[in-house]
C-alpha positions in Angstrom: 75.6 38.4 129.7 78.9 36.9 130.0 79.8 38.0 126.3 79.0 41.6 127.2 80.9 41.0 130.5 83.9 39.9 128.6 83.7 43.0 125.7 83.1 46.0 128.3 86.6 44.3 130.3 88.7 44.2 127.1 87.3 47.5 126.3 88.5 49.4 129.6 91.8 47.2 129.5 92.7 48.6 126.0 91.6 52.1 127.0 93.5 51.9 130.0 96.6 50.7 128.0 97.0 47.2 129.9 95.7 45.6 126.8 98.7 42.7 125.7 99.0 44.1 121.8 101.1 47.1 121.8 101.1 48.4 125.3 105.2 47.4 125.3 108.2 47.2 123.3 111.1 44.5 123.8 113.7 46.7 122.8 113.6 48.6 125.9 113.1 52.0 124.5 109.8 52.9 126.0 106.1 51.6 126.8 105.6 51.9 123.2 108.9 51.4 121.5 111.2 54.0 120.1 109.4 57.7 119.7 109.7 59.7 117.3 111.3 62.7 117.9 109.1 64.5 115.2 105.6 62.9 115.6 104.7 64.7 118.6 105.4 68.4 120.8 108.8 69.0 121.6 109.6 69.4 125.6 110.2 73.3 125.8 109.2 74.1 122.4 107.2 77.7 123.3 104.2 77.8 120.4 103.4 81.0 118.8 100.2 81.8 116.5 100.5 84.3 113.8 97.2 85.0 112.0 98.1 86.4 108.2 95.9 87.5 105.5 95.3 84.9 102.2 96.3 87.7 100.2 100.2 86.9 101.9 99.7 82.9 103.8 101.7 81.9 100.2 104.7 84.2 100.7 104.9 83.6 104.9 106.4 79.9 104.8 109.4 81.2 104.2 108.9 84.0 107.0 108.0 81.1 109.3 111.5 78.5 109.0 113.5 82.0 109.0 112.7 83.1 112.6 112.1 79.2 113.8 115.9 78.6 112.6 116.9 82.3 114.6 114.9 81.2 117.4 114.7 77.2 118.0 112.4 77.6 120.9 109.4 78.9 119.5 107.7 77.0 116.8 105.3 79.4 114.4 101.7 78.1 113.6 100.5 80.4 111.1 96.6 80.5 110.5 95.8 82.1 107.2 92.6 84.4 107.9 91.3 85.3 110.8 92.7 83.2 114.3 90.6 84.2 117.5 93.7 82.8 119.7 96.8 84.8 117.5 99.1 87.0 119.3 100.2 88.5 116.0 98.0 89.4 112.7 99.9 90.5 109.9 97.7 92.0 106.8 97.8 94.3 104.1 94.6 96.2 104.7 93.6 98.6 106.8 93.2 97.5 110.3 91.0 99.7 112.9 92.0 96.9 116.2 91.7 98.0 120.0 93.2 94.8 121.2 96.8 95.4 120.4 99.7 98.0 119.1 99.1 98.1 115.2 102.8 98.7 113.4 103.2 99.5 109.8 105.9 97.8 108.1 105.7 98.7 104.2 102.9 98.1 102.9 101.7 95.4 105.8 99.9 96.3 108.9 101.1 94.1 111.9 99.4 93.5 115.1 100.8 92.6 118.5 98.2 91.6 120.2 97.6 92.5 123.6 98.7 90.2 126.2 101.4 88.2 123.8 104.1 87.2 125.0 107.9 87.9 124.2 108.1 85.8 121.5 104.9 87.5 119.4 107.4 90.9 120.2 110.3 88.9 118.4 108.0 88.2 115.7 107.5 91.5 114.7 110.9 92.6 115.4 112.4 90.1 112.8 109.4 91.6 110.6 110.7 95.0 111.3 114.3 94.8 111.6 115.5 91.4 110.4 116.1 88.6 108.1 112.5 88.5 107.7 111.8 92.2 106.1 114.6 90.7 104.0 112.3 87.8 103.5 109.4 90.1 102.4 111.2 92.1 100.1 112.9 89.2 98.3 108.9 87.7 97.7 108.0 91.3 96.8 105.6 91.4 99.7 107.3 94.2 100.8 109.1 96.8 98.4 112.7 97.9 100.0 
């Protein structure tokens, strides 16, 4: 019983971070020593989800870094297929949707989504209008 006692105590001390290996850092930079700045969300960072269709998930990296370097607030997650939670769907099929403003650019069909935010509308502004049409037509996505 005692053995049991003893396990189910070091169990909710580890869980509860009071456990002695790793719960400090002698260094003084933190409860767990130094963080890494890129191992975890950034404080502000606004995240934006942008479904896109296989046929174009290879070509929208690039798309991606260009409006995250234009706009260092918002981080890009693009979901290739079909994302339940994106505020913007970019394909190049025919797209009959009642949930947000369908735009044509080229040969693509983009979706704002209803109820996205400002950021999804800079999305498909830098589609439309910016470096990123010029990111499409230098993949050939888009022909100028």
């Amino acid at each position: 019983m005692r053995i049991l006692m003893g396990a189910l105590v070091a169990v909710l001390l580890a869980a509860s971070g009071c456990a002695g290996v790793g719960s400090g850092s002698n260094d003084g930079s933190g409860p767990a020593g130094p963080v890494d700045p890129g191992s975890g969300p950034q404080a502000g960072l606004v995240e934006l989800r942008v479904a896109v269709a296989k046929s174009l998930a290879e070509d929208f990296p690039a798309v991606e870094q260009g409006f995250e370097e234009r706009n260092p607030g918002i981080e890009v997650l693009v979901a290739p297929g079909e994302d339940e939670s994106a505020e913007v769907v970019v394909t190049d099929e025919p797209v009959a949707v009642t949930v947000g403003e369908v735009e044509t650019i080229g040969q693509l069909r983009v979706v704002l989504v209803d109820g996205a935010g400002a950021e999804a509308a800079a999305f498909v502004e830098f589609l439309r209008d910016g470096e990123g049409r010029r990111i499409l037509i230098d993949s050939g996505v888009l022909r100028p």
